[in-house]
C-alpha positions in Angstrom: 122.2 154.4 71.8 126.4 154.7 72.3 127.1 150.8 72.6 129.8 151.8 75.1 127.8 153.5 77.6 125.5 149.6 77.9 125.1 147.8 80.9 123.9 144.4 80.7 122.0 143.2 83.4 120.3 139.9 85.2 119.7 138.6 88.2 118.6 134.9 89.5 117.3 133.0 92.3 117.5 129.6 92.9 117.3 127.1 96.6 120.2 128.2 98.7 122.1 131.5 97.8 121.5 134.1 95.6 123.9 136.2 93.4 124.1 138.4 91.0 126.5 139.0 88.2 126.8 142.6 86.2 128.1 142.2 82.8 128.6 145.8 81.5 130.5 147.5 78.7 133.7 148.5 79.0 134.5 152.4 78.5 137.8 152.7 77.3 139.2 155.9 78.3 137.3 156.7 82.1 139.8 156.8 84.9 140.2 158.2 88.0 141.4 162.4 88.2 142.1 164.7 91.0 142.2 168.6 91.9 143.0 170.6 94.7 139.3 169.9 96.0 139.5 165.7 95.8 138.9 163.0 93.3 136.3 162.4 91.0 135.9 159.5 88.4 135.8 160.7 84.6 134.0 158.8 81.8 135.7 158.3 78.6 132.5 160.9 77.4 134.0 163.1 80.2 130.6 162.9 82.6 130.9 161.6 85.9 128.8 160.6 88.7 126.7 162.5 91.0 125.0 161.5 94.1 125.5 158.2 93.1 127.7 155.0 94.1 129.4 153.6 91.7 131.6 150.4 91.2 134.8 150.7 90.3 137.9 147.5 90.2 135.5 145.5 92.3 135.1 148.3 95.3 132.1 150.6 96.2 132.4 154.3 96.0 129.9 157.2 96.5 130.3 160.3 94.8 128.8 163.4 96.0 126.6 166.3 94.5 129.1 168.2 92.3 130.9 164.5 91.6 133.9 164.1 94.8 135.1 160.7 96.1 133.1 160.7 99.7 136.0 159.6 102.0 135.9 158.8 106.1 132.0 159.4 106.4 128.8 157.4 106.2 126.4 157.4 103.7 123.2 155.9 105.3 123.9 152.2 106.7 127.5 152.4 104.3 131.3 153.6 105.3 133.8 155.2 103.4 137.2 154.1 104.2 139.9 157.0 103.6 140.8 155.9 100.1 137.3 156.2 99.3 136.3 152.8 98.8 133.3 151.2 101.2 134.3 149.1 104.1 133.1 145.3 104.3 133.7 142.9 107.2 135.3 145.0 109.6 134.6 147.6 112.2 134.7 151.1 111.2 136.8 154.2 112.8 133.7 155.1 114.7 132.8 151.8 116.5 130.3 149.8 114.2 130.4 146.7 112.4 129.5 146.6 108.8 128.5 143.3 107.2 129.7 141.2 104.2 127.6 143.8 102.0 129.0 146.6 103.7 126.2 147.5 105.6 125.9 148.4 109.5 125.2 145.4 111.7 123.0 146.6 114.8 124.3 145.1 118.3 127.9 144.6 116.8 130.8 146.7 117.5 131.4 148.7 120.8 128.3 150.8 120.5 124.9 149.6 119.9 123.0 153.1 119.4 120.5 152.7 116.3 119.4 156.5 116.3 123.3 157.3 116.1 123.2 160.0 112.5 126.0 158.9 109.6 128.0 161.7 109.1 125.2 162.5 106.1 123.0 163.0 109.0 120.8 160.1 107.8 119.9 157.2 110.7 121.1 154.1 110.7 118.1 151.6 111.0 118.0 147.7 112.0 115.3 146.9 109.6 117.5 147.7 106.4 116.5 151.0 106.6 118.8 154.1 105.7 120.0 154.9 102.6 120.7 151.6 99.8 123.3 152.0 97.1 121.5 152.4 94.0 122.9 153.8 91.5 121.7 157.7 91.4 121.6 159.7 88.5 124.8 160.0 86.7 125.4 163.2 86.0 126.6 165.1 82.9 128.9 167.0 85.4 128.4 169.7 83.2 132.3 171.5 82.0 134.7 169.2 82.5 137.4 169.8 85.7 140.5 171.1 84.7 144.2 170.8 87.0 143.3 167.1 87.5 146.2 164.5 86.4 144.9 160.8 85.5 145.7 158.1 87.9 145.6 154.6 87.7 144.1 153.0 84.7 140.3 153.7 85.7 140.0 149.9 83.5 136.2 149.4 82.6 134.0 152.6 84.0 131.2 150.9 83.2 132.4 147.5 84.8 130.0 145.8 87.8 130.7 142.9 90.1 128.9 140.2 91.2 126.6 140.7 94.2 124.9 138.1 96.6 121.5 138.0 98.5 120.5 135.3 100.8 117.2 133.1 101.0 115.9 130.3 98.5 118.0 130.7 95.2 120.9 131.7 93.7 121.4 134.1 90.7 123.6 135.2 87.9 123.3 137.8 85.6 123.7 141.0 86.3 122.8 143.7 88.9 123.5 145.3 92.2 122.4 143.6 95.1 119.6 140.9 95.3 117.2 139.2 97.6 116.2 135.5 97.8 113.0 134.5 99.8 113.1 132.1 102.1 109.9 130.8 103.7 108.1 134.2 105.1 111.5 136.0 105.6 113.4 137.8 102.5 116.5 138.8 102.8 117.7 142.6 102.0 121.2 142.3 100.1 123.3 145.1 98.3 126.6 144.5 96.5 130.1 144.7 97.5 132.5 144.8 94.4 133.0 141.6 92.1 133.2 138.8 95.1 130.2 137.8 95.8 128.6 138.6 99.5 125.7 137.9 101.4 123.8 139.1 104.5 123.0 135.9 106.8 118.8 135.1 107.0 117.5 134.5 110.2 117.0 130.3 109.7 119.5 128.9 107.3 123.2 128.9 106.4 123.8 130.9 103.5 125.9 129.4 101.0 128.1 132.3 99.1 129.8 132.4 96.2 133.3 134.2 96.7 135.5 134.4 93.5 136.1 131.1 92.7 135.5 129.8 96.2 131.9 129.0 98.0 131.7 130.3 101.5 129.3 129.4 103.6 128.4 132.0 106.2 126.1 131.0 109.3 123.0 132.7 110.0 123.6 134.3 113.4 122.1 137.0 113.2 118.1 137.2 114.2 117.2 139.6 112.4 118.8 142.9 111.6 119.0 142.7 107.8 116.2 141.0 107.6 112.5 142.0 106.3 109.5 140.1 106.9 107.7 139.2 104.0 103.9 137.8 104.8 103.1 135.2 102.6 99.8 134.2 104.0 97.7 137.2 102.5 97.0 138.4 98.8 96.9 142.1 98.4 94.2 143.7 97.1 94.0 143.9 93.4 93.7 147.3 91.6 91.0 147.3 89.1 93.0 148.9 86.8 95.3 145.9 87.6 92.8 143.7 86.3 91.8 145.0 83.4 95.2 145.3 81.8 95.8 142.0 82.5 92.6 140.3 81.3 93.1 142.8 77.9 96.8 141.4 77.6 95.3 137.6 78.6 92.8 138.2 75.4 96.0 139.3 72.8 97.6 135.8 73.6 99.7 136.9 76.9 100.1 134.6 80.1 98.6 135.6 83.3 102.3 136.0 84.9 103.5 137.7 81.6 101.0 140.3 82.4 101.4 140.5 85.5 104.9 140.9 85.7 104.8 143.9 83.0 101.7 145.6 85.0 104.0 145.2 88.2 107.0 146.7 86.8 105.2 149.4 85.3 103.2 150.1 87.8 106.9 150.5 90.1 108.3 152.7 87.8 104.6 155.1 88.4 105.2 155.1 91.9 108.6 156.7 91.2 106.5 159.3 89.1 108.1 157.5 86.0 106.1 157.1 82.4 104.9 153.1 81.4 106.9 151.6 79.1 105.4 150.3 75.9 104.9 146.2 75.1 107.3 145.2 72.6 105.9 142.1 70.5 109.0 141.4 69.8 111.5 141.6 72.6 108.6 139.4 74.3 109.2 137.3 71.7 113.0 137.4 72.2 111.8 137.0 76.1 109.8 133.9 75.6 112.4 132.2 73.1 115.0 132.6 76.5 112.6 131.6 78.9 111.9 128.5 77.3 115.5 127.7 76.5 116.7 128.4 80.0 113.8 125.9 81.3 114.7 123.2 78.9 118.9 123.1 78.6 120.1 125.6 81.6 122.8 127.0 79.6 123.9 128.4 82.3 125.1 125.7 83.4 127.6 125.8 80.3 131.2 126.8 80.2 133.1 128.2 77.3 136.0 127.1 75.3 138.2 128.6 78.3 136.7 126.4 80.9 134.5 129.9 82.4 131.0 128.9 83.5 128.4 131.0 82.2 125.5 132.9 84.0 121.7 133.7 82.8 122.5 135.4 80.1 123.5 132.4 78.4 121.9 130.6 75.3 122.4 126.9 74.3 122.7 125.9 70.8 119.5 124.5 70.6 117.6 127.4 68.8 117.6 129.4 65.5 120.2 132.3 67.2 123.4 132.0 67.3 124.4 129.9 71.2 126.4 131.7 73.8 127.6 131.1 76.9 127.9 134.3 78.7 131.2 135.1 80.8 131.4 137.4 83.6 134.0 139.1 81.8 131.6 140.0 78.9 133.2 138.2 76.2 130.8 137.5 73.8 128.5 140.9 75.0 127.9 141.4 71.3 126.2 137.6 71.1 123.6 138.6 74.0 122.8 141.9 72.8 121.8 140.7 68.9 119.2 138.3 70.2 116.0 140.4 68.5 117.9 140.7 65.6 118.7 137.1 65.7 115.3 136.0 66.6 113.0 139.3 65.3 112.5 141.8 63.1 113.2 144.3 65.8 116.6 145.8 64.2 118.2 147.8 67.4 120.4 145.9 70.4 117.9 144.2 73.6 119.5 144.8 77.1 117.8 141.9 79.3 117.3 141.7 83.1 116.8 138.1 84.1 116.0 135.8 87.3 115.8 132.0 88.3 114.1 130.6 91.4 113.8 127.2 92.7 110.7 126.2 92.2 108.2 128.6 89.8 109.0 132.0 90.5 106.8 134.5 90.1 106.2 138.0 89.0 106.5 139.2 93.0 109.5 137.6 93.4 111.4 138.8 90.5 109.9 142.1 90.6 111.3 142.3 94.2 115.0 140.9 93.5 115.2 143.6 90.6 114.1 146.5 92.9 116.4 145.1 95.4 119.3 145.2 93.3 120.2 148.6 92.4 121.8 147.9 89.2 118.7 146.2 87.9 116.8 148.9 89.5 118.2 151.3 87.5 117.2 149.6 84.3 114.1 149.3 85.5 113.5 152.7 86.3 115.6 154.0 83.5 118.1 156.0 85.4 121.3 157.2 84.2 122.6 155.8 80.7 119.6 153.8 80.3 117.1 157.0 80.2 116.4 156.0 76.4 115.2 153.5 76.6 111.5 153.1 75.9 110.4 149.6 75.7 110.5 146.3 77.1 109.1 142.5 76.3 108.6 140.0 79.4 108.5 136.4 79.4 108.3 134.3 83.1 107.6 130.7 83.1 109.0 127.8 85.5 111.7 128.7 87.3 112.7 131.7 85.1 112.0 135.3 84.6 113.3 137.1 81.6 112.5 140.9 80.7 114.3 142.7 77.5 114.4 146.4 77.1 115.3 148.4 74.3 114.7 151.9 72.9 114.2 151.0 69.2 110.9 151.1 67.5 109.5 147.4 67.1 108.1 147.2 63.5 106.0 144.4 64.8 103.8 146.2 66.9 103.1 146.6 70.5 100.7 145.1 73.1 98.7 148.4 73.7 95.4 148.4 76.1 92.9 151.2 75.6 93.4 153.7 78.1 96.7 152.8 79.7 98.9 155.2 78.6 102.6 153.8 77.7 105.5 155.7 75.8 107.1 154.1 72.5 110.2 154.7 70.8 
């Protein structure tokens, strides 16, 4: 696995806000080239993206299916401004207000027409319907395009931004886009560069973090980005459901460990995806975080510079070496030695993570991860993280913590008779 083509990701949730915080590894060389035909955005391994948005210098941009800037057009509930970039907080060319996230506001602007198509010919829907950023498949590109000069420094291709949700938490870590439940309402949220943003819930003031500043944004709006959530009812349980997790319950697993790694396999199935093994010890490198995170909050810490880290952050209260992780990805190297620290696993772990307010549970960070794109696409394995294979999970209190790597684990795995996963 090229160590410059890793994005580190996390998310959290905690009583008020939630946000999210994409550490990600620089790439030294991608920038920004042009032809006669438009712009496209060149990796230092001379890919770039396809169908897919894409975060550059803290703005959103989508990039077509042969790997073009989209300009002046709509991508599902999403509007690209001439230069490219999405539009956030303002009215677009075309009438419509898009939101804090970027996304189209129903009943604000000077027309109010929901079944009015984006220039993609997808509908715009109040519900949080249309099309989500995620983060697509990043194409090879196949030959590289020729006749394009370089311009501007292109910085960090693989560089995310901080995203907010709304509801009952607040997160750091990284991702794209989160949602925070609140009561029987959750919030739908996507990101919108590094500041953090928020789409208002029905009931409460959201409080959102904005660079260094906290914004609080009222909830006026009744309802158009938000999606019900009943909380009353248990869905039916699978028996397949069951029986993995009694199996993994008899080799010394939790109930929520379980069921959190059934749920996000059984996600990744529904996308037509392969199960991913049960690595002993990236669980192990999983339960060493959660219980560290529930005991000292190191992210609460802030480093010798004064910066405040996020959830990927480990006190010095352990037999690994402590870290307070930056959103500048400072110490990257620190977070992604864990199972070596810790294990005898010998490759890099890549963790997703998530904090509630009270005890969170497999549901709820399942959701925030599928409702952030960035953590989506670890999840699902898209793009540079196709290799990997394997992951550990570890959720207790008011922490959820999942590593994935694509390393063989010469401790074992948790395998149940007759549920096929792959392995490294």
């Amino acid at each position: 696995m090229n160590l410059f083509k890793r994005l580190m990701c996390s998310v959290s949730a905690v009583a008020v806000s939630a946000f999210l915080v994409i550490p990600v590894m620089a790439a030294n060389e991608a920038q920004w080239k042009r032809n006669d035909k438009g712009w496209w955005y060149e990796e230092a391994d001379g890919s770039y993206p396809t169908n897919a948005w894409k975060l550059i210098k803290d703005k959103w941009y989508y990039f077509d299916g042969i790997g073009y800037m989209v300009e002046n057009r709509w991508i599902g509930n999403y509007y690209l401004g001439a230069d490219g970039a999405m539009l956030v907080n303002t009215s677009t060319p075309d009438g419509y207000y898009v939101d804090a996230t970027g996304k189209w506001v129903e009943g604000v602007g000077n027309t109010v027409n929901i079944s009015k198509t984006s220039g993609s010919g997808t509908k715009r829907s109040s519900l949080g319907g249309g099309s989500s950023r995620s983060g697509g498949s990043g194409g090879s590109g196949g030959s590289r395009r020729s006749g394009g000069g370089s311009s501007g420094s292109g910085g960090s291709s693989r560089r995310g931004g901080d995203s907010s949700g709304s509801g009952s938490g607040y997160s750091s870590g990284s991702g794209v886009g989160t949602a925070g439940s609140t009561g029987n309402t959750t919030a739908s949220n996507n990101t919108a560069g590094n500041n953090n943003n928020t789409t208002p819930s029905v009931n409460n003031n959201v409080t959102v973090p904005s660079g260094n500043n906290t914004v609080v944004i009222p909830s006026g709006n009744t309802g158009n980005n938000t999606v019900t959530i009943p909380n009353t009812t248990t869905p039916a349980v699978s028996t397949q459901e069951t029986q993995v997790i009694e199996a993994l319950k008899a080799m010394g697993l939790t109930e929520k460990e379980a069921k959190l790694y059934y749920k996000i396999n059984a996600y990744r199935e529904s996308l037509g995806l392969p199960k991913l093994s049960f690595s002993k010890s990236l669980t192990e490198v999983a339960r060493a975080h959660v219980r560290d995170s529930n005991t000292y909050t190191p992210e609460n810490q802030v480093d010798s510079r004064g910066i405040k880290g996020n959830l990927h952050s480990w006190s010095a209260n352990g037999s690994w070496t402590p870290v307070v992780y930056t959103s500048d990805h400072h110490y990257m190297y620190d977070m992604w030695s864990k199972p070596r620290e810790i294990t005898n696993y010998t490759g890099n772990g890549y963790e997703i993570s998530a904090k509630y307010s009270g005890m969170i549970s497999p549901e709820t960070a399942l959701n925030l991860w599928k409702n952030s794109p960035g953590h989506n696409q670890v999840m699902s394995t898209q793009g540079m993280w196709s290799d990997l294979k394997t992951m550990g999970v570890s959720i207790d209190g008011g922490y959820a913590h999942v590593w994935f790597g694509s390393d063989a684990d010469p401790d074992g795995y948790y395998d149940v008779a007759n549920y096929d996963v792959i392995h490294p």
